[in-house]
N, CA, C and O atoms as CSV, one atom per row, in Angstrom:
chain,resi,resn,atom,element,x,y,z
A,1,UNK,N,N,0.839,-1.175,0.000
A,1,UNK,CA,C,0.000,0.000,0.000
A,1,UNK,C,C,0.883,1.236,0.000
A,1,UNK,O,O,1.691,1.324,0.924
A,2,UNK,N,N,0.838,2.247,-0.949
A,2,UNK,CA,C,1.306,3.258,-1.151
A,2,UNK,C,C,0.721,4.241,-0.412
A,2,UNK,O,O,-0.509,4.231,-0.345
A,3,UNK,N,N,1.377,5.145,0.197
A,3,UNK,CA,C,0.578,6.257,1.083
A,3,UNK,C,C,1.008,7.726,0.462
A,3,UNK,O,O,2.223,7.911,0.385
A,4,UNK,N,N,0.181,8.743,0.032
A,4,UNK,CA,C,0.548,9.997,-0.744
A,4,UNK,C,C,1.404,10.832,0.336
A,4,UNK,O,O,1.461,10.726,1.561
A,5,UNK,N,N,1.934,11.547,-0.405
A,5,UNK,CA,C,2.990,12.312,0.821
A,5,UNK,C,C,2.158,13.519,0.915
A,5,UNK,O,O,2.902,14.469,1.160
A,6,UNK,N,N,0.985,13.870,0.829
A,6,UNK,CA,C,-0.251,15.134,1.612
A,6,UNK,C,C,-0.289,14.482,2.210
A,6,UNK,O,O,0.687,14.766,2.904
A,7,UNK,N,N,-0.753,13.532,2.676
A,7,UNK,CA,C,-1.509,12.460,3.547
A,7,UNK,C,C,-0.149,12.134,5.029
A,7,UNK,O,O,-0.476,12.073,6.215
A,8,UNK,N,N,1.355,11.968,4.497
A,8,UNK,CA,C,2.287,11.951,5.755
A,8,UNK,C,C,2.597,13.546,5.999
A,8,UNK,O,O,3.019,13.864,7.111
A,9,UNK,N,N,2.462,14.255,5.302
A,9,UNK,CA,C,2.688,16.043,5.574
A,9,UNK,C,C,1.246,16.614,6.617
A,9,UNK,O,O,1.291,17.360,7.595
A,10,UNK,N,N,0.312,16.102,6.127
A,10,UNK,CA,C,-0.671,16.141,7.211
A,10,UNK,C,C,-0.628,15.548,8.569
A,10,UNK,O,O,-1.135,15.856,9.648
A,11,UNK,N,N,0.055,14.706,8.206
A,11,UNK,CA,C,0.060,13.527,10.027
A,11,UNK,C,C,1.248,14.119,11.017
A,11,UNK,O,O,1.248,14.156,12.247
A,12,UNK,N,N,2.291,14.586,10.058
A,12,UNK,CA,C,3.375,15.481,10.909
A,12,UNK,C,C,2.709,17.070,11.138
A,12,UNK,O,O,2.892,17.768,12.135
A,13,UNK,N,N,1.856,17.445,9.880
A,13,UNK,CA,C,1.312,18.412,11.068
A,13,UNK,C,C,0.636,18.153,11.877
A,13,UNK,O,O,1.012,18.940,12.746
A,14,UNK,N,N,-0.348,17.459,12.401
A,14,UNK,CA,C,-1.386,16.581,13.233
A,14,UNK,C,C,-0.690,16.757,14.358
A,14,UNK,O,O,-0.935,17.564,15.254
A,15,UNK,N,N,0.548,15.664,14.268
A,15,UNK,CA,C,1.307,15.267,15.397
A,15,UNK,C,C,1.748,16.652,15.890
A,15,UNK,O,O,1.301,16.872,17.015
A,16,UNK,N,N,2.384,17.511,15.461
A,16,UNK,CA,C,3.055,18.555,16.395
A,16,UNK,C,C,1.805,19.866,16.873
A,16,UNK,O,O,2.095,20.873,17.519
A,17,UNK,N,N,0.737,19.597,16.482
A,17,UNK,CA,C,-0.337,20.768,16.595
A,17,UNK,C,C,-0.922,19.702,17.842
A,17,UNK,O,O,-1.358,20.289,18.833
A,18,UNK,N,N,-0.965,18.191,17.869
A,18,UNK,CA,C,-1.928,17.422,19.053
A,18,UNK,C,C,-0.550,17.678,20.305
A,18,UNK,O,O,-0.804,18.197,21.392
A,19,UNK,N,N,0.983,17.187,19.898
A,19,UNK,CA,C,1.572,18.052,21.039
A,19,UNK,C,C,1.575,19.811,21.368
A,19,UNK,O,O,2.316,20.129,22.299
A,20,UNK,N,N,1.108,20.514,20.947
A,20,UNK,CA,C,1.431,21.750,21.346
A,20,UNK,C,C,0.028,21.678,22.254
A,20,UNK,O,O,-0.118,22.403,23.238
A,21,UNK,N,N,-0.848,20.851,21.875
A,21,UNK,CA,C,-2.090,20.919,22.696
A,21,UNK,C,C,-2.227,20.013,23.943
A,21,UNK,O,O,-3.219,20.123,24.663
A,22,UNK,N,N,-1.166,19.045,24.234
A,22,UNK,CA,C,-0.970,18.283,25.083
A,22,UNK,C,C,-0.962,18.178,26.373
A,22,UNK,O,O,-1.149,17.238,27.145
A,23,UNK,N,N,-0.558,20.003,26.581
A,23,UNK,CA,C,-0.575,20.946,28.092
A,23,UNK,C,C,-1.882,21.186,28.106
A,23,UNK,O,O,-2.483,21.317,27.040
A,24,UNK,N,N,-2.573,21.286,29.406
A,24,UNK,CA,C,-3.820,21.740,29.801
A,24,UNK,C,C,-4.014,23.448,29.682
A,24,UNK,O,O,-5.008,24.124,29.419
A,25,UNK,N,N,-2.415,23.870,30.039
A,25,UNK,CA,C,-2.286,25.193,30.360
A,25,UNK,C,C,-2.448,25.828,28.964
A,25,UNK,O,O,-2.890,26.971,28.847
A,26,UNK,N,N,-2.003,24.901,27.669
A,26,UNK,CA,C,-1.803,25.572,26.232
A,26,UNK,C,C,-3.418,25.215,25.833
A,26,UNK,O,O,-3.808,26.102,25.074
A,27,UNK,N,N,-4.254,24.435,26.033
A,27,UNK,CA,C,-5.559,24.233,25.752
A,27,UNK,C,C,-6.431,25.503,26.487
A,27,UNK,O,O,-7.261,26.136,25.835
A,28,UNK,N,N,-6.223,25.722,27.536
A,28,UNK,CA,C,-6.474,27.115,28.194
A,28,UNK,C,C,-5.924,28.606,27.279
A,28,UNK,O,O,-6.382,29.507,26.576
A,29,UNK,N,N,-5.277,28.359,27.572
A,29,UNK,CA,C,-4.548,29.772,26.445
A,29,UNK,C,C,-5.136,29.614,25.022
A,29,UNK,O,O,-5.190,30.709,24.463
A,30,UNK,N,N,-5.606,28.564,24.240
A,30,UNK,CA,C,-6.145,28.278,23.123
A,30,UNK,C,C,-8.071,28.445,23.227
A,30,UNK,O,O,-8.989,28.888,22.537
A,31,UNK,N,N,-7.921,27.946,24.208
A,31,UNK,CA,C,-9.719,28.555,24.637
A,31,UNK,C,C,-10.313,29.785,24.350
A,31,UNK,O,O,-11.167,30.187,23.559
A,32,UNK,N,N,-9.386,30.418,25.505
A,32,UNK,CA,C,-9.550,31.999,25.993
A,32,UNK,C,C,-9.337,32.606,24.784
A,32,UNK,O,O,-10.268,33.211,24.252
A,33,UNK,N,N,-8.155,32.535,24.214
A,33,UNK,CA,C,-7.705,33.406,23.150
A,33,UNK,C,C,-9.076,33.374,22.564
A,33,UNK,O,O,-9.889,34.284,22.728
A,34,UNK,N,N,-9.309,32.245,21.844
A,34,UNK,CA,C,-10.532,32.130,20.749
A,34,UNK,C,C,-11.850,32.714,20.967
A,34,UNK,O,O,-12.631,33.253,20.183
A,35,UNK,N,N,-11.922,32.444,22.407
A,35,UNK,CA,C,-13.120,33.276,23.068
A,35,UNK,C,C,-12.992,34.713,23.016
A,35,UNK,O,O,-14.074,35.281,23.161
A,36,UNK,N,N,-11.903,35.546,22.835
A,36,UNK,CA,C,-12.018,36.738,22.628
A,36,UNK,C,C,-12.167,37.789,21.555
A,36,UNK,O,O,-11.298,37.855,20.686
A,37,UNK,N,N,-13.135,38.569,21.543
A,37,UNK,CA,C,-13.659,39.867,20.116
A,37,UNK,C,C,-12.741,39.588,19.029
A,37,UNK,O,O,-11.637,39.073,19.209
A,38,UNK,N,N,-13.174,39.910,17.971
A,38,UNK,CA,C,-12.364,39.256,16.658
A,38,UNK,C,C,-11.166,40.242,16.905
A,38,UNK,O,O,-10.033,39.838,16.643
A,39,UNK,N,N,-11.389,41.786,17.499
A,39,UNK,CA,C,-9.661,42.586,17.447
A,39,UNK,C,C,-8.929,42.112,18.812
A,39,UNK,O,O,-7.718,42.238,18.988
A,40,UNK,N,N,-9.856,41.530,19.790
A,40,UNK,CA,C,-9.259,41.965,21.118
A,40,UNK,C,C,-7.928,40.951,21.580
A,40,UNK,O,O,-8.039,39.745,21.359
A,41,UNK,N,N,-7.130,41.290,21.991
A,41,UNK,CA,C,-5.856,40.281,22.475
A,41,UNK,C,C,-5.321,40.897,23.644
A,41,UNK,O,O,-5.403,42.043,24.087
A,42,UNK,N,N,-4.714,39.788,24.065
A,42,UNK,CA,C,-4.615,39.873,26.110
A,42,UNK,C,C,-2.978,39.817,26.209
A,42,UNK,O,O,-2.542,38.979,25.420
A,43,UNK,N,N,-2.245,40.290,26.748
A,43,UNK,CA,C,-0.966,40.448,27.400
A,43,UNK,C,C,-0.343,39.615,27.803
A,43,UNK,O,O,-1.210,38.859,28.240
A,44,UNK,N,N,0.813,39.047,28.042
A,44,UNK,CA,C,0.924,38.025,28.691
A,44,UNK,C,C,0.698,38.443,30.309
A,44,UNK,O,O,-0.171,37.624,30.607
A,45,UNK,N,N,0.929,39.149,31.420
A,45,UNK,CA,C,0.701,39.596,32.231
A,45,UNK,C,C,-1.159,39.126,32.569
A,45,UNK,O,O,-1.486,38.258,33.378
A,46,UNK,N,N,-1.857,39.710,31.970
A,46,UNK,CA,C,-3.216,39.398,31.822
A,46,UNK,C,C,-3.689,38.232,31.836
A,46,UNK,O,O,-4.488,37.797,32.664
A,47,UNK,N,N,-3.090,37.489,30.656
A,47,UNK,CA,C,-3.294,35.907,30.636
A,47,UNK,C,C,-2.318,35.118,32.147
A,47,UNK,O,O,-2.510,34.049,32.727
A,48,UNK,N,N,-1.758,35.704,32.270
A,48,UNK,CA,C,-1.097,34.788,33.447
A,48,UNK,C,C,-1.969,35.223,35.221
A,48,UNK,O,O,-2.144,34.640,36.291
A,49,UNK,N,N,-2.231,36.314,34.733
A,49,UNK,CA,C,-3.103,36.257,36.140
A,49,UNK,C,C,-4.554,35.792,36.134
A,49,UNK,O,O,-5.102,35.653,37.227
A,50,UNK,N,N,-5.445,35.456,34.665
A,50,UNK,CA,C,-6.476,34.753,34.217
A,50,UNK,C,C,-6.394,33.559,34.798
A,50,UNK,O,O,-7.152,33.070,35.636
A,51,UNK,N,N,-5.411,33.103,34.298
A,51,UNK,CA,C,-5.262,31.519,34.552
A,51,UNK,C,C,-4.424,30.983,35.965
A,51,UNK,O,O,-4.298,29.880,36.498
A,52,UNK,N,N,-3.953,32.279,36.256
A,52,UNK,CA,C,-3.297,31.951,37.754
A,52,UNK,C,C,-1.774,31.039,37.949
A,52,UNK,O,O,-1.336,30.405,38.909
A,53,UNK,N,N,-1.170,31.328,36.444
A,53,UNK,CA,C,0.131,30.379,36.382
A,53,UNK,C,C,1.296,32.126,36.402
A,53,UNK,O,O,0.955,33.308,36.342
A,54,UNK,N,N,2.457,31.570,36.495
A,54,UNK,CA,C,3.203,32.936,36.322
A,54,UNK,C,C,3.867,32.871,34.773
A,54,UNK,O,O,4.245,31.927,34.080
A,55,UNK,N,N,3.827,34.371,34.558
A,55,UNK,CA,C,3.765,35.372,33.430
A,55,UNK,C,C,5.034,34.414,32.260
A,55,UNK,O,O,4.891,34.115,31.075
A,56,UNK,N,N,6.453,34.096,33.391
A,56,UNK,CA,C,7.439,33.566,32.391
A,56,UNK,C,C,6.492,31.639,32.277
A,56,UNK,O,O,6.936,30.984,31.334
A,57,UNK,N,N,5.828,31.198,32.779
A,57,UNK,CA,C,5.431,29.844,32.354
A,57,UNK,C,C,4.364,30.163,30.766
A,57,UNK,O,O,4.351,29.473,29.747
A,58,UNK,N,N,3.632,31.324,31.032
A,58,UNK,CA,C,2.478,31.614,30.123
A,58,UNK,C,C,3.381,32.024,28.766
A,58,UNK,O,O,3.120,31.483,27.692
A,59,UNK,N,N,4.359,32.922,28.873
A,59,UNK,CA,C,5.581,33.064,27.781
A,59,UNK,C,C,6.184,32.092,27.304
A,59,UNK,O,O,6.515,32.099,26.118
A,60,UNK,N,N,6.513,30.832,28.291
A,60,UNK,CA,C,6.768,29.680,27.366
A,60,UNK,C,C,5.701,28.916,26.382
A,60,UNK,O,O,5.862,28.684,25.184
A,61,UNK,N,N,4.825,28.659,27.013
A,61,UNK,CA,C,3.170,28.307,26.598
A,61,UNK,C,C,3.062,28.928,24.842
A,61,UNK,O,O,2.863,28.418,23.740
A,62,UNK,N,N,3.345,30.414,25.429
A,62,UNK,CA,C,2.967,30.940,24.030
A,62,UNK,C,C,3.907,30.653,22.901
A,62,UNK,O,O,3.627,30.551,21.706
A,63,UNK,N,N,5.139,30.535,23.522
A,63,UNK,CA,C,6.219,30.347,22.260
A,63,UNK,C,C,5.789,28.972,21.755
A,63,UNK,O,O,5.491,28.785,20.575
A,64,UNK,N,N,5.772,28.286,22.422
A,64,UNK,CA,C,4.604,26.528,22.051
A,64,UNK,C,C,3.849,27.171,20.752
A,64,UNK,O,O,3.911,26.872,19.559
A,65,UNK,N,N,3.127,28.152,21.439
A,65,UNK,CA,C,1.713,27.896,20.276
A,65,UNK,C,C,1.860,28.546,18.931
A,65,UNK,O,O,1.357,28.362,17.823
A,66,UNK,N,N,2.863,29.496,19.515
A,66,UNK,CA,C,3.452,30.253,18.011
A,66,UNK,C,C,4.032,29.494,17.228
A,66,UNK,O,O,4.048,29.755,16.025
A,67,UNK,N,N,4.517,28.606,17.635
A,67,UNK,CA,C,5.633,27.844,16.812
A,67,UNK,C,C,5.280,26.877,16.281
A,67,UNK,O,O,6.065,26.087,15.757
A,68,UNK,N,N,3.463,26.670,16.310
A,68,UNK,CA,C,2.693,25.290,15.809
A,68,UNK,C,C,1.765,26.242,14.681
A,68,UNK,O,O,1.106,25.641,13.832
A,69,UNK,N,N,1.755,27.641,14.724
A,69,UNK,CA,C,0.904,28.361,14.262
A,69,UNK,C,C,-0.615,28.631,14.501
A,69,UNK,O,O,-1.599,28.924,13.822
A,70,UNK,N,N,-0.237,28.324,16.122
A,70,UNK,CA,C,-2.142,28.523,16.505
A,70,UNK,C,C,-2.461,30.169,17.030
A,70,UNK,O,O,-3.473,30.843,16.838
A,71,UNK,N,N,-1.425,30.458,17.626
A,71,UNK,CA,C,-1.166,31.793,18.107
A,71,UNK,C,C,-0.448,32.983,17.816
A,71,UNK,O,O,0.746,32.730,17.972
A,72,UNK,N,N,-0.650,34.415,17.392
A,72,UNK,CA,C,-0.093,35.137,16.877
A,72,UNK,C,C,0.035,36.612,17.898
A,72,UNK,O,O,-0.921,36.972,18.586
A,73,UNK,N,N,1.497,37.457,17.864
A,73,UNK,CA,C,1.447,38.307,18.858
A,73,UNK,C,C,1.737,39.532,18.071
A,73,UNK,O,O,2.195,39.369,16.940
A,74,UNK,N,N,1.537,40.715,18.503
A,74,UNK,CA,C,1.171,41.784,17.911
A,74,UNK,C,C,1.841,42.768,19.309
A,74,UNK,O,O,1.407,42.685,20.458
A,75,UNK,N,N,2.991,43.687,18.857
A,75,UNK,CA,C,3.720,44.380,19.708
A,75,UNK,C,C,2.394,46.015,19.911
A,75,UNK,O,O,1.913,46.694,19.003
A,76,UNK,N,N,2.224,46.119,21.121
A,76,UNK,CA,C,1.413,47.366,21.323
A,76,UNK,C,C,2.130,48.176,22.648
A,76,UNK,O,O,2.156,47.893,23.846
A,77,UNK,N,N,2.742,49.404,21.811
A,77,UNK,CA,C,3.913,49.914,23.281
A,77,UNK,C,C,4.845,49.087,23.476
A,77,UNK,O,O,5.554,48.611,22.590
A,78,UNK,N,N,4.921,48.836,24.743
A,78,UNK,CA,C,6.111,47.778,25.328
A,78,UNK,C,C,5.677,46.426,25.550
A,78,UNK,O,O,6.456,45.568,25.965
A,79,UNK,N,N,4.720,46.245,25.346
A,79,UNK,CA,C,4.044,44.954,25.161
A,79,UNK,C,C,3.581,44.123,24.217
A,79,UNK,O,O,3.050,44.723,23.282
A,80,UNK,N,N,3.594,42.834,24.120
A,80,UNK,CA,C,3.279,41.966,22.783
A,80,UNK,C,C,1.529,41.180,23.504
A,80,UNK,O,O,1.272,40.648,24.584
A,81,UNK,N,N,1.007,41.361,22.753
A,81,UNK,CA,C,-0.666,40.912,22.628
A,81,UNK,C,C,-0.767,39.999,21.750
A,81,UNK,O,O,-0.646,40.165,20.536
A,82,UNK,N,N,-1.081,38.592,22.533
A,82,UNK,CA,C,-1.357,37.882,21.741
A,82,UNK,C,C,-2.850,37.517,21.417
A,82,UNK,O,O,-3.647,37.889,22.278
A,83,UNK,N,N,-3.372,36.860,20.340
A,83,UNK,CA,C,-4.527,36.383,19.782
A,83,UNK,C,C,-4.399,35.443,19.053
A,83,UNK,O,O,-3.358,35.246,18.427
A,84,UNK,N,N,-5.360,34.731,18.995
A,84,UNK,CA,C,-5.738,32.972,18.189
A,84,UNK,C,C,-5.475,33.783,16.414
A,84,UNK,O,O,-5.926,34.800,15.887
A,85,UNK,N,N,-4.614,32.797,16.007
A,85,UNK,CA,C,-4.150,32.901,14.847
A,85,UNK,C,C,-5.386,31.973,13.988
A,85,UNK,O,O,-5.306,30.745,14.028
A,86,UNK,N,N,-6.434,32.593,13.277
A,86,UNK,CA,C,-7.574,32.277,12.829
A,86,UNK,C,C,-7.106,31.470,11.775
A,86,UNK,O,O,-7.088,30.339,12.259
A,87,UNK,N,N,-6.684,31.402,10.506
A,87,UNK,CA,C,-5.481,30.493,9.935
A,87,UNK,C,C,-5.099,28.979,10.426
A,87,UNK,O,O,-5.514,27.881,10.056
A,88,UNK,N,N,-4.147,29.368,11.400
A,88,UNK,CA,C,-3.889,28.542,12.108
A,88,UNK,C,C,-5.165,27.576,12.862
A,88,UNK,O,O,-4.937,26.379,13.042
A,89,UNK,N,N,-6.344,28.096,13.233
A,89,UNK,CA,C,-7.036,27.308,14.195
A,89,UNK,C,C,-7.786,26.798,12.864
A,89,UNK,O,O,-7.848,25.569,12.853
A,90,UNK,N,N,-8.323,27.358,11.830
A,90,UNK,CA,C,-8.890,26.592,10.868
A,90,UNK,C,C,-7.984,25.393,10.326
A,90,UNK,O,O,-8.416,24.260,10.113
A,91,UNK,N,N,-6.958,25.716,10.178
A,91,UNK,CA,C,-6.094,24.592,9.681
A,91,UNK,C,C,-6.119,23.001,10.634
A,91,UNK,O,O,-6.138,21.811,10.320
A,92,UNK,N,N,-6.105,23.762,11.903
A,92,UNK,CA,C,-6.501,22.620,13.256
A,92,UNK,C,C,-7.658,21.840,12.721
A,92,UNK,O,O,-7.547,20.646,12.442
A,93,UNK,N,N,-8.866,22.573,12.566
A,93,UNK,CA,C,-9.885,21.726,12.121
A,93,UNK,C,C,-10.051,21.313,10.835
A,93,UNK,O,O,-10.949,20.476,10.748
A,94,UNK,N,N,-9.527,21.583,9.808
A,94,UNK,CA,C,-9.515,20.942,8.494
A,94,UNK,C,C,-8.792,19.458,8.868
A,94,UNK,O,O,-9.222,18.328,8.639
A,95,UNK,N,N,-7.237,19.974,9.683
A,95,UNK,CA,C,-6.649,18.313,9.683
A,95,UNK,C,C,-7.832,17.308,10.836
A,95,UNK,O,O,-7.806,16.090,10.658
A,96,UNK,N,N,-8.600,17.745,11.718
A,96,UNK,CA,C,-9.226,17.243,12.984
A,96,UNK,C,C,-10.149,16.606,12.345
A,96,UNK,O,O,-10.484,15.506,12.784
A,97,UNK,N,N,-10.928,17.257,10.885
A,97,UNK,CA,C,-11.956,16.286,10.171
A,97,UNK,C,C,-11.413,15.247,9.247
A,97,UNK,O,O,-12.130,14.297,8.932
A,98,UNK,N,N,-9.533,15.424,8.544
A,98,UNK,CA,C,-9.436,14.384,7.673
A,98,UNK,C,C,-8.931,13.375,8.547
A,98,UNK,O,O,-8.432,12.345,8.096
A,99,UNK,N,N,-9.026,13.602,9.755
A,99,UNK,CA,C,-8.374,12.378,10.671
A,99,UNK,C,C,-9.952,11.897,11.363
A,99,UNK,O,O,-9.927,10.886,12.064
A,100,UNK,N,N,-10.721,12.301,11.253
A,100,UNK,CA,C,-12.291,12.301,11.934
A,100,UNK,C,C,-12.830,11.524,11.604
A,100,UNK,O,O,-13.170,10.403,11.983
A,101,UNK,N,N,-13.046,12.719,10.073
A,101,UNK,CA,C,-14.124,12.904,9.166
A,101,UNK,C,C,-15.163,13.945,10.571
A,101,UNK,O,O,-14.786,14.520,11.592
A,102,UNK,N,N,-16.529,13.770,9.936
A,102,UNK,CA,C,-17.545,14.504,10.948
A,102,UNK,C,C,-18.182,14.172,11.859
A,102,UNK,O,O,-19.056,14.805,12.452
A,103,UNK,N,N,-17.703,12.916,12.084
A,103,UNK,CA,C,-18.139,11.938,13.556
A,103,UNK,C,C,-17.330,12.140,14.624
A,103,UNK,O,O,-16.285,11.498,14.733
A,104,UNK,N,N,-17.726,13.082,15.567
A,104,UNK,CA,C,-17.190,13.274,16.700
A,104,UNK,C,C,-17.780,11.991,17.682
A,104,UNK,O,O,-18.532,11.086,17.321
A,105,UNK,N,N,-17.266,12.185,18.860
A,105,UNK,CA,C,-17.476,11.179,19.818
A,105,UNK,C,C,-18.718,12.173,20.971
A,105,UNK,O,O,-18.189,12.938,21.777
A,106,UNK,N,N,-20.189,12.085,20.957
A,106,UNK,CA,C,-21.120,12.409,21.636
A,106,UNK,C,C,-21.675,13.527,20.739
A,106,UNK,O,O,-22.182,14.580,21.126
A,107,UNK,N,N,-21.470,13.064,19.317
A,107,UNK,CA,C,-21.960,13.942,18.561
A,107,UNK,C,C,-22.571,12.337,17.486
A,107,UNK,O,O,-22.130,11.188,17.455
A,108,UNK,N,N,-24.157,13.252,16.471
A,108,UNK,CA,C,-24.354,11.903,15.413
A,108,UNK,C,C,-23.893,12.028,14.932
A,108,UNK,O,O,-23.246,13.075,14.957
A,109,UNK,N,N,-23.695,10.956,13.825
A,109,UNK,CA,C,-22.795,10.602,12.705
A,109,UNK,C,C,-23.362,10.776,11.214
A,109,UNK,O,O,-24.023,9.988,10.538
A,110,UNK,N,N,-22.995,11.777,10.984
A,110,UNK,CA,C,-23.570,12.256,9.618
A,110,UNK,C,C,-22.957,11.765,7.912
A,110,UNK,O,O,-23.270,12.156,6.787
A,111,UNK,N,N,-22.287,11.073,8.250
A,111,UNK,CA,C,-21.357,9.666,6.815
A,111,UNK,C,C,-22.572,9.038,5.981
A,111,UNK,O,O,-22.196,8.136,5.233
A,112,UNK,N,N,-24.086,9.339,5.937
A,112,UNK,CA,C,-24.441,8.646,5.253
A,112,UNK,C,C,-24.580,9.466,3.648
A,112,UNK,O,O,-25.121,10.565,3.775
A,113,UNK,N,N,-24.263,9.187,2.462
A,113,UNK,CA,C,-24.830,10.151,1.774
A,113,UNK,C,C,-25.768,10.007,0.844
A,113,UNK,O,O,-26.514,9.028,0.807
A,114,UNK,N,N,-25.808,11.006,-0.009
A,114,UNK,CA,C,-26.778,11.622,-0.625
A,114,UNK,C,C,-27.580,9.863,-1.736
A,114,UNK,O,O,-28.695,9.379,-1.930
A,115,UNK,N,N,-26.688,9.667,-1.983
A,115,UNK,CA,C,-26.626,8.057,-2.651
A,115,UNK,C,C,-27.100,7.380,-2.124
A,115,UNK,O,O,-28.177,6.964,-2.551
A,116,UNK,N,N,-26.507,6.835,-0.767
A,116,UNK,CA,C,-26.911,6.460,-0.131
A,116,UNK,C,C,-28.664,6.164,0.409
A,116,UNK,O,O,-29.479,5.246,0.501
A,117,UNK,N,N,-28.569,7.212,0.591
A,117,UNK,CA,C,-30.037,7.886,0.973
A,117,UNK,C,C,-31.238,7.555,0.104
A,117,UNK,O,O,-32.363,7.213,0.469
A,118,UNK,N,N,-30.761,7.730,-1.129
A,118,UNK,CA,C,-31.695,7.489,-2.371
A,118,UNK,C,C,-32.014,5.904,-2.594
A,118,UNK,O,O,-33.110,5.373,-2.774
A,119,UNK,N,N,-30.922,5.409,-2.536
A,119,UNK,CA,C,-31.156,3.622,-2.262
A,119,UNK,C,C,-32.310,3.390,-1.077
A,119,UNK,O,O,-32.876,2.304,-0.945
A,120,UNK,N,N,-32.520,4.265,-0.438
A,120,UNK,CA,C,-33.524,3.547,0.927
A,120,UNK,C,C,-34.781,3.493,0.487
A,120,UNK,O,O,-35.671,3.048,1.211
């Protein structure tokens, strides 16, 4: 069996986007971010007293997420603001459905199709 090389370029991105998510603390920082106004972005200072970890652990966190492309920072003054790299989080879920498809686990399973259907 031959396997296409989209198909192993996808699984190495998979793999390093399911480790950058592996921390509870980077699934938190990936939450929040996303949860916030399409302009608005939080400090690291801000995010570290949100979540109650300190400021240099939340700075490592972020270099994690930057470096998988989920998170993007934006210098304002003397400070860098980060926000969910929209890009990046779509890309999360494009690979999350070709490894899926649209059957989540406590969700129905919508695989039947249109063909399908017509045969009944």
């Amino acid at each position: 069996m031959e396997i296409d090389k989209a198909i192993l370029d996808d699984t190495e991105r998979q793999a390093a986007l399911y480790a950058a998510l592996s921390d509870p603390t980077r699934l938190r920082l990936v939450w929040l971010l996303s949860h916030q106004p399409s302009k608005a972005a939080l400090c690291v200072n801000a995010l570290a007293k949100i979540l109650g970890v300190s400021q240099s652990a939340i700075s490592q966190h972020l270099r994690v997420l930057k470096s998988v492309g989920l998170v993007r920072g934006e210098r304002r003054g003397f400070r860098i603001h980060y926000f969910i790299n929209s890009a990046g989080l779509a890309d999360l879920k494009r690979l999350n459905r070709s490894l899926f498809g649209k059957c989540w686990p406590g969700r129905r399973c919508r695989r039947a199709s249109k063909k399908a259907k017509a045969k009944r």
